[in-house]
C-alpha positions as CSV (number, residue, x, y, z in Angstrom):
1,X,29.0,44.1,115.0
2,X,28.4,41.1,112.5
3,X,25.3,40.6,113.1
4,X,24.0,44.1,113.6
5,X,24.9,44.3,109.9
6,X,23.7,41.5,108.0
7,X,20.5,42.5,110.3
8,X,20.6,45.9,108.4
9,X,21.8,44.2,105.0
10,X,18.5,42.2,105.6
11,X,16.3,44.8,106.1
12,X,17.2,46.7,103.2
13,X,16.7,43.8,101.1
14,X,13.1,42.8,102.2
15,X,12.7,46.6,102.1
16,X,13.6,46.4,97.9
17,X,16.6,48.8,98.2
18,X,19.3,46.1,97.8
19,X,20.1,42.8,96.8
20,X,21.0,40.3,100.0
21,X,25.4,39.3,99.2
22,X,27.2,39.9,102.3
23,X,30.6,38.7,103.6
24,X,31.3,38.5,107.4
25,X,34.1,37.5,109.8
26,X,32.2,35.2,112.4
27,X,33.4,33.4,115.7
28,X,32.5,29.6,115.5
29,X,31.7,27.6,118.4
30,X,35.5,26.3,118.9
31,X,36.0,30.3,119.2
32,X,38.2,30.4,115.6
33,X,37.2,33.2,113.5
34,X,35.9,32.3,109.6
35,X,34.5,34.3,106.5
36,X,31.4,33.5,105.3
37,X,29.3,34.6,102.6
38,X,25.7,35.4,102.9
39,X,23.4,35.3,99.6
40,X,19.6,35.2,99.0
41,X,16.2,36.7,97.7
42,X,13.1,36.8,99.4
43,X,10.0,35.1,97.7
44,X,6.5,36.8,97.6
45,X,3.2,34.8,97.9
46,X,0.8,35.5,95.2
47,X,-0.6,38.4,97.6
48,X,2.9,40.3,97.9
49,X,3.5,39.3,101.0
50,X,7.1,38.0,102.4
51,X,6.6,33.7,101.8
52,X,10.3,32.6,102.5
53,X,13.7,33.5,102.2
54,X,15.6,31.4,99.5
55,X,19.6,31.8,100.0
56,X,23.0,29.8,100.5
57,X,25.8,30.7,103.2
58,X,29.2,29.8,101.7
59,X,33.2,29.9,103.8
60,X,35.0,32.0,102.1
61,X,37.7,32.2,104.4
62,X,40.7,31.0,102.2
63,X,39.6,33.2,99.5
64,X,40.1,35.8,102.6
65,X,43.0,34.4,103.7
66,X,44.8,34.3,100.1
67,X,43.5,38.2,98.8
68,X,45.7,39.0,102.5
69,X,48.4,37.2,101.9
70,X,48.6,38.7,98.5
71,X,48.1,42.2,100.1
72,X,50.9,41.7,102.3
73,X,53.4,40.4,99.5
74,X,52.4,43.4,98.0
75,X,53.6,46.0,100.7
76,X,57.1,44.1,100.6
């Protein structure tokens, strides 16, 4: 399912209906699961047409980890 969506989120964002920020869950090769953050913006060349894809992936899984461990202290 992960990448189905940030295949859509992408789309939409080369399409000009949405900035590309997206989180995922993904499996790694060790088979732990992480969250990381997707972020970027297509550049045009001069002719309008799709040059590159400028954008940084980030692990946000503690962030993750602490909002649940918050949740969870919440529901106590």
């Amino acid at each position: 399912m992960g990448r189905q969506l940030l295949v859509a989120r992408m789309e939409e964002h080369l399409a000009g209906l949405a900035l590309f920020d997206q989180e995922l869950r993904l499996c790694r090769k060790d088979g732990s699961y992480r969250w990381f953050r997707f972020r970027g913006q297509a550049v045009s060349d001069e002719r309008g047409g799709l040059a590159r894809m400028a954008g940084s992936l980030s692990d946000v899984d503690e962030r993750h980890r602490t909002q649940e461990e918050l949740r969870k202290r919440a529901l106590q």
